[in-house]
C-alpha positions in Angstrom: -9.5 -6.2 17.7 -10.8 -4.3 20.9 -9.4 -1.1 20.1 -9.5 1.2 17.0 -12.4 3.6 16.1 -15.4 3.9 13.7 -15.4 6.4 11.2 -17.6 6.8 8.5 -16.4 4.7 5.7 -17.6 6.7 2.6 -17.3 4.1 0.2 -18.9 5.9 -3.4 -17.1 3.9 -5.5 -18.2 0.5 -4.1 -19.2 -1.1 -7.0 -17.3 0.6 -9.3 -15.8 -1.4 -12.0 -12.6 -1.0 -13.1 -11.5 1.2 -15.9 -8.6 1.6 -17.9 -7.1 5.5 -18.6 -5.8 7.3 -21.7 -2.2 7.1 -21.7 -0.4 9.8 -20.3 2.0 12.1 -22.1 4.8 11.5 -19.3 5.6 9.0 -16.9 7.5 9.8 -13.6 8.8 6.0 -12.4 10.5 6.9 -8.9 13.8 4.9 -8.2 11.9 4.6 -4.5 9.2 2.4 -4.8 10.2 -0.2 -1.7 11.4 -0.5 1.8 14.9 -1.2 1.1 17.7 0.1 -0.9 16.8 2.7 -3.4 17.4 1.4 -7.2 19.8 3.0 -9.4 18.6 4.1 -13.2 19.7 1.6 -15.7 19.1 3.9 -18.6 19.9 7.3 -20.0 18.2 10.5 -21.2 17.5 10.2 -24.8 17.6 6.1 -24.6 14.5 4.0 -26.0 13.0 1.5 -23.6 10.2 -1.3 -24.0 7.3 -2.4 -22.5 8.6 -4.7 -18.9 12.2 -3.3 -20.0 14.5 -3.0 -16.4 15.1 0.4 -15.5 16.1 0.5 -12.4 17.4 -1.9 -9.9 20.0 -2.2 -6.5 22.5 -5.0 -6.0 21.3 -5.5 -2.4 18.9 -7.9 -1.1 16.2 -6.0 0.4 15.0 -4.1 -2.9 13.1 -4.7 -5.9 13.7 -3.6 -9.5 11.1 -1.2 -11.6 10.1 -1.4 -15.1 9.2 0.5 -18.1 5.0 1.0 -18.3 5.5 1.7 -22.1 7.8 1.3 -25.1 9.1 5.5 -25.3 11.8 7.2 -24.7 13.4 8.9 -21.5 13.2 12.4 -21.6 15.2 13.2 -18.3 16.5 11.8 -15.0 15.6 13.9 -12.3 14.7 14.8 -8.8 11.2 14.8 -8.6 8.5 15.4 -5.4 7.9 11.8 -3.9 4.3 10.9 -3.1 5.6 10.4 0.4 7.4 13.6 1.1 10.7 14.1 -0.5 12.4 14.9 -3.4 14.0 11.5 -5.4 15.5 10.3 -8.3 12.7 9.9 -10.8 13.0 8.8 -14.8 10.6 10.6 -17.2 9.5 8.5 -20.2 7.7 9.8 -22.7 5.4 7.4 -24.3 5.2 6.1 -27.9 1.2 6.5 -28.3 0.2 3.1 -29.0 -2.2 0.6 -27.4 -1.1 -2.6 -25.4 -2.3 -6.3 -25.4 -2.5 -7.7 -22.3 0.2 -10.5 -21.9 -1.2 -14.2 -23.1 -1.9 -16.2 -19.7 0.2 -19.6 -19.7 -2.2 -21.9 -17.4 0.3 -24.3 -18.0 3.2 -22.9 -16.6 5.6 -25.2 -14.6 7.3 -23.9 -11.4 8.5 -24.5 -7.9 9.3 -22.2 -4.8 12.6 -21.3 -5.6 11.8 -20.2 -9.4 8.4 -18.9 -7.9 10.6 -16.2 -5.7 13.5 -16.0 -8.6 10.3 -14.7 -10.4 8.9 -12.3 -7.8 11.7 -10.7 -7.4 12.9 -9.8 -11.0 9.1 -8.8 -11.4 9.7 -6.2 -8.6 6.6 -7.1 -6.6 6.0 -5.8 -3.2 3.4 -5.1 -0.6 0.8 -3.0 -2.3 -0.7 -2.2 0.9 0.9 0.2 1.3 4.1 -1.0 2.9 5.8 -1.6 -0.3 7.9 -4.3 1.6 9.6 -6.9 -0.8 7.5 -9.4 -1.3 10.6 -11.8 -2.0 12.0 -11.2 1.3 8.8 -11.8 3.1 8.4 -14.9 1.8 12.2 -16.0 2.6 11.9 -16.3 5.9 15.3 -16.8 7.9 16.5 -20.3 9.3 14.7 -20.8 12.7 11.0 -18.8 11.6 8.8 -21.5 11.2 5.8 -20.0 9.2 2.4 -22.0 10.5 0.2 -19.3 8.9 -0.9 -17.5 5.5 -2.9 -14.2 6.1 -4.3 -12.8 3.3 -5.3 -9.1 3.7 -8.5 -8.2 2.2 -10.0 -6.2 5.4 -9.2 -2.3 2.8 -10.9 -0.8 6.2 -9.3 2.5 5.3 -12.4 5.0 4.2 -13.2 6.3 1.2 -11.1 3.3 -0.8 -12.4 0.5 -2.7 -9.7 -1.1 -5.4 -9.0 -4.0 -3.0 -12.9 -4.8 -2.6 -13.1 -4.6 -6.5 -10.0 -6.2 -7.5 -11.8 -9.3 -5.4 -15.1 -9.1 -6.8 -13.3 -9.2 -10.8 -10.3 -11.1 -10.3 -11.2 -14.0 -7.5 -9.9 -16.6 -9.8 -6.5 -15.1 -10.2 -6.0 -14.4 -6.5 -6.5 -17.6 -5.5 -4.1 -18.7 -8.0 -1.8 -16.2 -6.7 -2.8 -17.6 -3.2 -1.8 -21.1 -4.8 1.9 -19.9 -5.2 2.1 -18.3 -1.7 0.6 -21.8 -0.1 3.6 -23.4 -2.7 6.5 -21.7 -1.3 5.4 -21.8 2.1 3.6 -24.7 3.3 1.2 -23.3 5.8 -2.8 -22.8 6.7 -4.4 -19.8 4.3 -6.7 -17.8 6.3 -8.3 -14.5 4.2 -9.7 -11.7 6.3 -12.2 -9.3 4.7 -14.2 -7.2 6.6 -17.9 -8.1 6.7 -19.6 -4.9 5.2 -17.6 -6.6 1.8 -20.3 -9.4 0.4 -19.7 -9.3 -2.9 -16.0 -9.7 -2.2 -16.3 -12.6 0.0 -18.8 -14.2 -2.5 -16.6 -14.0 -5.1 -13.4 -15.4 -3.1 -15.6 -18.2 -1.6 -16.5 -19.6 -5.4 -13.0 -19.4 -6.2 -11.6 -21.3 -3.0 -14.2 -23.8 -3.5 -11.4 -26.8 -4.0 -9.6 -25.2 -1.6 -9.0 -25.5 2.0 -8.1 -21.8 2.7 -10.7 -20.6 5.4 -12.4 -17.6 4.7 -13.2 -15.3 7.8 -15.6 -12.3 7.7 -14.2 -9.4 10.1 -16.4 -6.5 12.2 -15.8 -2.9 10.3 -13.9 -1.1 12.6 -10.8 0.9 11.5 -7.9 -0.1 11.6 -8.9 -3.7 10.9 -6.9 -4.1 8.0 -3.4 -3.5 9.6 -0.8 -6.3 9.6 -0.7 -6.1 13.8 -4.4 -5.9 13.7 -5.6 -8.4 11.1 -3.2 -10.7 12.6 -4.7 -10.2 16.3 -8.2 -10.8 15.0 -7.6 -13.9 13.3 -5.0 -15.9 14.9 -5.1 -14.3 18.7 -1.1 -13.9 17.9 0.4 -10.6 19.3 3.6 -9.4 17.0 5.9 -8.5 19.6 7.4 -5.1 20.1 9.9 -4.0 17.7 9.1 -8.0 16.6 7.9 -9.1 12.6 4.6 -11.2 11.9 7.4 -14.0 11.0 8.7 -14.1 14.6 4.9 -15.4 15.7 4.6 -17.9 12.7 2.9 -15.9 10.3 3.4 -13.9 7.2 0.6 -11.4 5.5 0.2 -10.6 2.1 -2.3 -8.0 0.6 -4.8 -9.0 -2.1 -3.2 -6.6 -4.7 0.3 -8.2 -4.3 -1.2 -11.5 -4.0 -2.6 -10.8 -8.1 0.5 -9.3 -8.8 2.1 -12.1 -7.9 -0.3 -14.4 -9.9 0.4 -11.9 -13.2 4.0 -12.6 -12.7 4.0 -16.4 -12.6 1.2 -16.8 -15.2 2.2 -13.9 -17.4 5.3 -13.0 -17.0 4.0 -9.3 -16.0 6.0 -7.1 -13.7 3.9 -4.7 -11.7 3.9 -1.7 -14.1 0.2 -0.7 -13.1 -2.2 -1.0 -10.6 -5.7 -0.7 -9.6 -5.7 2.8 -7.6 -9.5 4.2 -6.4 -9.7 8.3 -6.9 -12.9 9.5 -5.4 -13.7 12.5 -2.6 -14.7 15.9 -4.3 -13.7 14.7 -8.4 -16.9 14.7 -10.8 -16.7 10.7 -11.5 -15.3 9.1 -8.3 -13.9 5.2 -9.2 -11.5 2.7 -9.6 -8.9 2.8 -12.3 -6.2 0.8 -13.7 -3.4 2.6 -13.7 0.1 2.7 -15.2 2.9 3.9 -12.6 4.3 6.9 -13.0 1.2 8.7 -14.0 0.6 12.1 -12.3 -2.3 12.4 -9.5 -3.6 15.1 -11.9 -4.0 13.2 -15.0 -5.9 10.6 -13.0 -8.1 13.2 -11.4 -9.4 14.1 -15.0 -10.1 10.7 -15.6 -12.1 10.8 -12.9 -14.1 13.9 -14.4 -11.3 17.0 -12.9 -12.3 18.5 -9.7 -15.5 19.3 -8.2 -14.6 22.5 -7.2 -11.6 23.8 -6.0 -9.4 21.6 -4.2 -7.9 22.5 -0.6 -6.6 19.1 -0.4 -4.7 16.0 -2.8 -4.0 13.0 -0.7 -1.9 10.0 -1.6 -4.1 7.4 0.0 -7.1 7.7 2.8 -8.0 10.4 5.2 -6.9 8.3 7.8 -3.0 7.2 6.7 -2.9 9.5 3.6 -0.6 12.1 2.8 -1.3 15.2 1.8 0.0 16.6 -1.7 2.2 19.5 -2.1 1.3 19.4 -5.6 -0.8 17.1 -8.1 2.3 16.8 -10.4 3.5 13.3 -8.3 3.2 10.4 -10.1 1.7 7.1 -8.8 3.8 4.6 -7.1 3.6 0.4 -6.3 1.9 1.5 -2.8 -0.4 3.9 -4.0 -4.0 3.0 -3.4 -5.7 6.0 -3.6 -6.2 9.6 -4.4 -8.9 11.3 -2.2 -9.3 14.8 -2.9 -11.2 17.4 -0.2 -12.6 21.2 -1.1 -12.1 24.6 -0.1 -15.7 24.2 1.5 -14.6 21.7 3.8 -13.6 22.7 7.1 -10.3 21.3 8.6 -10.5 22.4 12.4 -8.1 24.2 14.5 -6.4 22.9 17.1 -6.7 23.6 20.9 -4.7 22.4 24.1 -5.1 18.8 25.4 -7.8 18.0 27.6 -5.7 15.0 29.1 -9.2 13.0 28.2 -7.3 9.8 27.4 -9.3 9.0 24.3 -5.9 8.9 22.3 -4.9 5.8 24.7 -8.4 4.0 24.7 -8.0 3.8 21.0 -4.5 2.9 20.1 -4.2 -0.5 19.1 -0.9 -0.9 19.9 -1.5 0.1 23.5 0.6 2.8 23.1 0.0 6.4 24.7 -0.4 8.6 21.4 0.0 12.3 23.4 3.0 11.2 25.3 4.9 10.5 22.7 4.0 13.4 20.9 5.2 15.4 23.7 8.5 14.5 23.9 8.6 14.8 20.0 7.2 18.4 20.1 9.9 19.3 23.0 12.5 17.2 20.8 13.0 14.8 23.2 13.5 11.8 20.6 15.1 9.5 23.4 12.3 9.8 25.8 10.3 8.8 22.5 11.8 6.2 22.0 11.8 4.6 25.0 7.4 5.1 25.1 7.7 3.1 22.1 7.2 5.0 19.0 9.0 2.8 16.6 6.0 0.5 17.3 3.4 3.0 16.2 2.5 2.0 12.9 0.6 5.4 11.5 -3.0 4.5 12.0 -4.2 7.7 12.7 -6.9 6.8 15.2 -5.3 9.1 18.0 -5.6 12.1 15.7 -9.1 10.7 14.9 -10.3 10.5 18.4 -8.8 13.6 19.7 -11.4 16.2 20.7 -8.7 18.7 21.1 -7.6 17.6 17.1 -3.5 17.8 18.1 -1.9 16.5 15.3 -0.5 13.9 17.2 0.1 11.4 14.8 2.2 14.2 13.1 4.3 14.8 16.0 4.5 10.9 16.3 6.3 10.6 12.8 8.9 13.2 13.5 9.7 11.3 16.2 10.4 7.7 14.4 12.1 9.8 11.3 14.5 11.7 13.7 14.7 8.0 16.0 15.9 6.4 12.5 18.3 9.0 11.8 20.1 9.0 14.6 20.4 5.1 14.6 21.6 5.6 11.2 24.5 7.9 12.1 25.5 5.4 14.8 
């Protein structure tokens, strides 16, 4: 990857092992946990649900269903603030307090690709890169895509976060499995990318591959190594066309945590009702926690020790692609890798008027220009967006990074694409 930039990757929970919370008192289980159609609830206020019960799904085909953490009851159906942004339709269960086994492993457990998908699917696993793109669909690729190519995403260059490099260093067995499944439905080279500054990872992942002939490639740190375009670029030389799919260039990407996910629901019959999400930044105890979804960013920041401080800024994710918080009441969703909290004592910049330096441009790695964009999207031009290309801007950050000036142009970027998809929308 030539372009992208180099910030500091402020890793303090490298290392950390996983730990498992106390059970929250609620559990907010968003009916948006996918690209796709949004599910509808399947139960009602006052109804008792079990462990890996359905509770939401959508007939249509892009969309995944979501599951019960915990045997409890619903306490409500309502809109609730969206990690993301936006209000949504959120059950709240309220937990029976009781503790959970783990589901027995069946190593003996018989399948092929169609069952294997079948299985996916109803287990409602997607990308947990971040994406949150069905994983299902990804791996159904259309009449005509011949897929020569397996990436598996390990690169986590985003700073501050570390369950990817963890999950590796505990679970290598169980992602190669999961790996194993992936190479069954599609028949295709396995390449895994992890960036270099990850040893223990790619130790781990090369003892577990050692009867296997997936290829195990050590990447430069450089941010944003770990996006699909990107990885894809530094290990194949493949360039996803604009407004194109990795599957129109032979390839299909898969991230480490759905790749385990996908291994719990073959081998255990486990839908994704938790995941491994790092909180770290200004809390007492930074690390990396198995988590139930649905549990509130605050209840995970006391886990974590509470706040070191007082806290300016929750962010759903990294500094570079996160999203700021409008309050720590959200609960975790399928995507959600981190929680990185900032102080009061840190200083955010203001902005001042472009320089017209460029540095936005030399960084992209889309070869996009960042500051034009974002002027036609400040001046509501959304055509003349469009046509610059900023559908293919896929949220890095790096122009906002690299900008002396510190426009918020990656801000102005996504009110472009949001007001670019409603309009096609209303069409």
């Amino acid at each position: 990857m030539k372009r992208g930039v180099h910030p500091l990757t402020n890793k303090i929970t490298e290392g950390s092992e996983i730990r498992d919370i106390k059970i929250p008192d609620k559990l907010y289980i968003y009916m948006s946990q996918h690209i796709g159609a949004e599910c509808k609830p399947l139960v009602k206020k006052g109804e008792k649900v079990e462990r890996f019960q359905k509770i939401g799904e959508s007939d249509q085909y892009v969309s995944t269903p979501l599951h019960s953490p915990v045997d409890g009851t619903v306490e409500d159906i309502i809109k609730h603030e969206h990690p993301v942004g936006h209000e949504c339709d959120c059950i709240v269960i309220r937990p029976d307090k009781k503790k959970y086994e783990e589901p027995t492993t069946n190593d003996a457990v018989k399948y092929n690709g169609k069952d294997a998908l079948n299985i996916i699917r109803d287990m409602g696993i997607v990308g947990l890169g971040g994406a949150m793109f069905p994983t299902h669909v990804k791996l159904s690729p259309p009449e005509g895509k011949k897929i020569d190519t397996i990436i598996i995403n390990g690169a986590e260059c985003e700073p501050y976060l570390t369950a990817d490099s963890q999950l590796m260093i505990e679970h290598a067995k169980e992602i190669v499995k999961g790996i194993e499944i992936i190479h069954d439905i599609i028949d295709a080279q396995v390449i895994i990318g992890i960036e270099d500054n990850k040893k223990k990872s790619i130790k781990a992942l090369q003892e577990a591959v050692s009867e296997h002939d997936y290829l195990i490639k050590a990447l430069p740190v450089k941010y944003p190594q770990g996006a699909e375009k990107a990885l894809i670029k530094s290990l194949t030389g493949r360039i996803v066309p604009a407004g194109g799919l990795p599957m129109d260039i032979g390839v299909v990407v898969c991230n480490v945590g759905t790749v385990f996910s996908i291994y719990e629901a073959i081998y255990k019959q486990k839908p994704i009702v938790e995941r491994v999400v790092t909180v770290t930044g200004d809390v007492k105890k930074p690390g990396n926690f198995r988590t139930m979804l649905g549990t509130t960013f605050n209840h995970l920041v006391k886990a974590a020790g509470g706040y070191a401080g007082k806290p300016n800024v929750v962010m759903c994710g990294g500094p570079m692609m996160g999203i700021a918080q409008k309050t720590d009441a959200v609960g975790l969703i399928k995507g959600n890798n981190g929680i990185l909290v900032f102080n009061e004592d840190r200083k955010f910049p203001d902005s001042t008027d472009c320089i017209r330096c460029g540095k936005c441009i030399d960084v992209c790695p889309m070869n996009l220009v960042p500051k034009i964009i974002a002027t036609y999207s400040k001046n509501k031009k959304f055509d003349l967006a469009a046509d610059n290309h900023a559908m293919d801007c896929f949220e890095c950050g790096c122009c906002n990074y690299a900008c002396p000036s510190k426009i918020d142009i990656l801000g102005l970027i996504k009110q472009s694409k949001a007001e670019i998809r409603r309009k096609k929308d209303e069409k």
